[in-house]
C-alpha positions as CSV (number, residue, x, y, z in Angstrom):
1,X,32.3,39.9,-4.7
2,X,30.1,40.3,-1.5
3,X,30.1,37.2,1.0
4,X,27.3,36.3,3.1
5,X,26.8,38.3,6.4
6,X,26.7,35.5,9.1
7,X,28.4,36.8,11.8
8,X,31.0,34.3,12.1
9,X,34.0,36.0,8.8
10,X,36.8,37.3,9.9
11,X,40.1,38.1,8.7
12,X,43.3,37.3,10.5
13,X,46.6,38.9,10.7
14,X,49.2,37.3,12.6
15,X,52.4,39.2,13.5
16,X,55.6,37.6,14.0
17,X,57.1,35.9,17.1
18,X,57.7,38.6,20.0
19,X,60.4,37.4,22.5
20,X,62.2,34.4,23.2
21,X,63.1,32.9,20.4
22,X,64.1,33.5,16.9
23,X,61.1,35.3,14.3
24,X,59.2,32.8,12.4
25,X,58.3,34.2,9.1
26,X,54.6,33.2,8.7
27,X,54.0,34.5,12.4
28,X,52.2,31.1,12.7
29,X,52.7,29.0,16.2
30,X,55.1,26.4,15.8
31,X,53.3,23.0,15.3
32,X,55.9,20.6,16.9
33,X,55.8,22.3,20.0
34,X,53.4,22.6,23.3
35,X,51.2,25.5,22.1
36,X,49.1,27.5,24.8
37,X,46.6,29.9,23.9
38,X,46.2,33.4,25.9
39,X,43.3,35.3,24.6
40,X,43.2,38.9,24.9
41,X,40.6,40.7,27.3
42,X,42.1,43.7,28.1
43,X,45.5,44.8,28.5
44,X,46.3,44.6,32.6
45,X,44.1,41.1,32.1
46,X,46.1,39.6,29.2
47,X,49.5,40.3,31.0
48,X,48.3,38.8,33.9
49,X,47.4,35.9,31.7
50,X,50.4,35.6,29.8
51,X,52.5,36.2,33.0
52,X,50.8,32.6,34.1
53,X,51.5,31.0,30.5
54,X,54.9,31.9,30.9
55,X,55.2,30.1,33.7
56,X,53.4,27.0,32.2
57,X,55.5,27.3,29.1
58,X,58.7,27.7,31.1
59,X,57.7,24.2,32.6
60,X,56.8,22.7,29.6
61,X,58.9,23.7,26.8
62,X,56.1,25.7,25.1
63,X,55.5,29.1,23.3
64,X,52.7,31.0,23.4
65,X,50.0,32.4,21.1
66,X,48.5,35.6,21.9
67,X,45.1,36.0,20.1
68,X,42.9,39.0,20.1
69,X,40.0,39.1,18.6
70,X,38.9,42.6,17.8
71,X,35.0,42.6,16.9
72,X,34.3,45.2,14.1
73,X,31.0,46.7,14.6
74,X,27.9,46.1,11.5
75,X,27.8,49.0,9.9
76,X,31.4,48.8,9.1
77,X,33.5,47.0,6.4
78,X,34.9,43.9,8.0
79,X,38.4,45.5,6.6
80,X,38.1,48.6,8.0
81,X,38.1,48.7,12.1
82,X,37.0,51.4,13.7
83,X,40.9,51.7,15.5
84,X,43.2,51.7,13.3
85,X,45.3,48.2,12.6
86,X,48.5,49.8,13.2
87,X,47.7,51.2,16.0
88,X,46.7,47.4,17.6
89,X,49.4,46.3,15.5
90,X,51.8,47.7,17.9
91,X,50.0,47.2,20.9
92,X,49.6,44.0,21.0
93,X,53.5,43.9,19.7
94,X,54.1,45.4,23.0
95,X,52.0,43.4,25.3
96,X,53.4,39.9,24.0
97,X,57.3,41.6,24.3
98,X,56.5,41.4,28.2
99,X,56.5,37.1,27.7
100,X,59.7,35.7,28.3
101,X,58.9,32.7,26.3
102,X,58.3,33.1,22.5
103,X,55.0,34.5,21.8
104,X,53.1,34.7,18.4
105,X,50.1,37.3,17.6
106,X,47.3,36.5,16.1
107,X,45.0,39.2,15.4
108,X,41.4,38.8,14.1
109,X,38.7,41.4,12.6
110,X,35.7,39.7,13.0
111,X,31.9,40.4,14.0
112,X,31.6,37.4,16.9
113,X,34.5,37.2,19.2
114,X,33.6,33.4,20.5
115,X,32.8,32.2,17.1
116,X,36.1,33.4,15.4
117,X,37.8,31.6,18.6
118,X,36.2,28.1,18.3
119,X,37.0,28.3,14.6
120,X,40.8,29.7,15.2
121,X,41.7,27.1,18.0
122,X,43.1,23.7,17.7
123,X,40.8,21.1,19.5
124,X,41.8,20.7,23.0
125,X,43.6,23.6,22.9
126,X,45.7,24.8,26.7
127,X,44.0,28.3,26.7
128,X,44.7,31.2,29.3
129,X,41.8,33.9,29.7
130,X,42.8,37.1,32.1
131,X,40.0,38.8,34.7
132,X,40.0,41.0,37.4
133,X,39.3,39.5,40.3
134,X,35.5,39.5,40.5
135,X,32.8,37.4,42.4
136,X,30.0,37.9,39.6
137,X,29.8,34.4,37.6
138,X,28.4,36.4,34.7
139,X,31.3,38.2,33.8
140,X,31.9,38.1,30.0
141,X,35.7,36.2,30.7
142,X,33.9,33.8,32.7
143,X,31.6,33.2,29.7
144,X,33.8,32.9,27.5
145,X,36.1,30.6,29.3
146,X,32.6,28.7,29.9
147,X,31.5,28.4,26.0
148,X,35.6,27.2,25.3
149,X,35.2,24.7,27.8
150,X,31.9,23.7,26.6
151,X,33.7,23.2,23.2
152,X,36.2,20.6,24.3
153,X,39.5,23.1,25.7
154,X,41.3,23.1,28.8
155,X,40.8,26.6,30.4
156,X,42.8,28.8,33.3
157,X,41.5,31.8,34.6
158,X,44.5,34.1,35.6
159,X,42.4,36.8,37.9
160,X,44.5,40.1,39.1
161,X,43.4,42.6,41.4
């Protein structure tokens, strides 16, 4: 069974809550609460990210839902990353431990980062992107947080040195 190669499958594995709260089996966010979205960018951007959802969430009685798209290059099976799940498994288990408010992963293989996100997001979803600080307007953050916004989300920019 071979599907169609239009850049936009992907596979998704969420991980159970991190911190703050008790596990939810399905690793899904919980739907009756405030949901804010940090998407991951690199790993001193994303904690400086979910470092300001936390405070949001604090505020608002929210959790949070890291996602991380991890594009898988052409050549390779859409199943078979070239870094090993396990490996990101763990990572990002370790970067949403550093959230003091309950945080769910959700990770996704996929061949187009932006596409996999406007298909994964609510509508009007609260999303947090992480930079570094940088004066360039075409860094690829700021065009993604532009092509979300574009799509109908609220977007922060956390920026760290």
């Amino acid at each position: 069974m071979e599907a169609k190669n239009n850049g936009s499958e992907a596979f998704e594995n969420a991980l159970a809550s991190a911190t703050g709260g008790p596990n939810e089996p399905s690793g899904k966010p919980d739907d009756r609460r405030l949901n804010i979205c940090v998407i991951f960018t690199s790993a001193e951007s994303t904690l400086a990210a979910l470092q300001t959802a936390s405070g949001f969430a604090n505020n608002l009685g929210a959790q949070i839902t890291l996602m991380a798209p991890l594009v898988v290059p052409f050549p390779l099976p859409l199943e078979d990353p070239p870094v090993l799940l396990d490996w990101n498994k763990s990572r990002f288990r370790y970067i949403a431990s550093q959230s003091p408010v309950k945080t769910v992963v959700r990770l996704f293989l996929c061949r187009d980062k932006v596409e996999t996100l406007k298909r994964a997001l609510s509508p009007k979803s609260m999303i947090v992107i992480g930079s570094r600080k940088n004066r360039w307007p075409f860094t690829a953050e700021k065009r993604l947080a532009r092509e979300l916004r574009r799509t109908g989300h609220d977007v922060i920019f956390a920026e760290t040195e």
